[in-house]
C-alpha positions, -999 to 999 in steps of 0.1 A, spaced: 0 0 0 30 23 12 43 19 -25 15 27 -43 7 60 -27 42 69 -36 33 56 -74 6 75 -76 19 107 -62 46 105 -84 25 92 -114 5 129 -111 39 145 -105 34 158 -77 56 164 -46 49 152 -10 44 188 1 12 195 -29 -2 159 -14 -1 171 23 -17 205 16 -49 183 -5 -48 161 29 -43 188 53 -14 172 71 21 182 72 49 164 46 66 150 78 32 129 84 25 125 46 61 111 41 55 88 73 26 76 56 47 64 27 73 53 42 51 26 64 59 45 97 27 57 102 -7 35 95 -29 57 68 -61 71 85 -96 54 69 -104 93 61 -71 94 45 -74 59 27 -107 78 15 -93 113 0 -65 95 -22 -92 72 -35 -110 99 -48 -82 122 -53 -62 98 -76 -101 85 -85 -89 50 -72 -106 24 -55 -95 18 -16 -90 -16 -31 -63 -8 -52 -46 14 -26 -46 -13 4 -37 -36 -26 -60 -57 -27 -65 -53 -66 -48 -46 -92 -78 -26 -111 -69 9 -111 -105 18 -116 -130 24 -90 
């Protein structure tokens, strides 16, 4: 899951600091988030998914479809 945040984020170009102002969290936390040193918050989990226009699925990797 840690990886594909990451992907994604990078996949939209898009720095740490642009993904932490959307979430309203700091880069340190965002960063944690990718990094595995922090579990990602269900409201979290929620705003990538329809940020990136994901399903949570795909995120928690639990499937490979992209599409929501």
């Amino acid at each position: 899951m840690y990886k594909r945040i990451r992907d994604l984020r990078e996949d939209h170009d898009l720095t740490q600091k642009q993904i932490a102002k959307i979430l309203n969290c700091s880069q340190q936390v965002y960063s944690n988030y990718e990094l595995g040193q922090r579990d990602i918050p269900t409201d979290v989990l929620i705003a990538l998914s329809k940020y990136y226009k994901v399903s949570t699925d795909y995120i928690l990797g639990l499937s490979d479809n992209h599409k929501k």
